[in-house]
C-alpha positions, 0 to 999 in steps of 0.5 A: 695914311702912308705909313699904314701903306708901307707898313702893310707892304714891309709886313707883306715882303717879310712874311714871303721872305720867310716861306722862301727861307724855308725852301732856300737849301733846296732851290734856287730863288727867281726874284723878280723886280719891277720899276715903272719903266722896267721889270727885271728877274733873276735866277740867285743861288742863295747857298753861294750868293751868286746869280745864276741867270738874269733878264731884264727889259733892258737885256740886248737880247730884248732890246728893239723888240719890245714895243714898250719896256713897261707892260705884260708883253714886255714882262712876258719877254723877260720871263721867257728870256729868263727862263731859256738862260736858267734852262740852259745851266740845268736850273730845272726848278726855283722858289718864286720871289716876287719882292713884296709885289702882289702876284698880279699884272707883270709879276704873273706875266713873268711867272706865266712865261717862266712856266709855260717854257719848262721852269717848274715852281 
């Protein structure tokens, strides 16, 4: 029964891989990660292999202010946080990546707050 799981999960993270593939050239990609005490996100130029801006729940900016490093406010916390660091080098527009996760819970905790500061999708 596992190996169905992770079949359907590999099958899932490929076939959003591919969509963002599509759209790579033009923008950059914000990947989003999550472990069960910590969700991180990064803003990567694929063309040039390189990050451009990064936030986690472990970021000093976030580090005393957050009740907890593993709910919705805390993935909140790090989508703005994110979101203000790619604004300020210009990043007006990326490719969501959301790793293979379903858009849910702290996966659309972090893209609501990236958008609701100005980064478009």
């Amino acid at each position: 029964m596992q190996g169905i799981v992770l079949e359907r999960y590999e099958f899932r993270k490929e076939r959003t891989r591919v969509k963002i593939r599509r759209m790579q050239s033009a923008r950059p990609r914000l990947c989003v990660g999550r472990t069960l005490k910590h969700i991180y996100a990064q803003v990567i130029d694929d063309v040039n292999g390189k990050t451009l801006a990064a936030a986690s729940s472990l970021s000093p900016e976030l580090k005393g202010k957050l009740k907890s490093t593993r709910d919705r406010a805390a993935a909140e916390a790090v989508g703005q946080l994110v979101a203000q660091k790619a604004l300020e080098k210009g990043i007006k527009a990326v490719v969501f990546d959301r790793g293979g996760h379903v858009y849910h819970g702290r996966i659309q905790a972090v893209a609501e707050a990236a958008r609701k500061v100005g980064l478009q999708f």
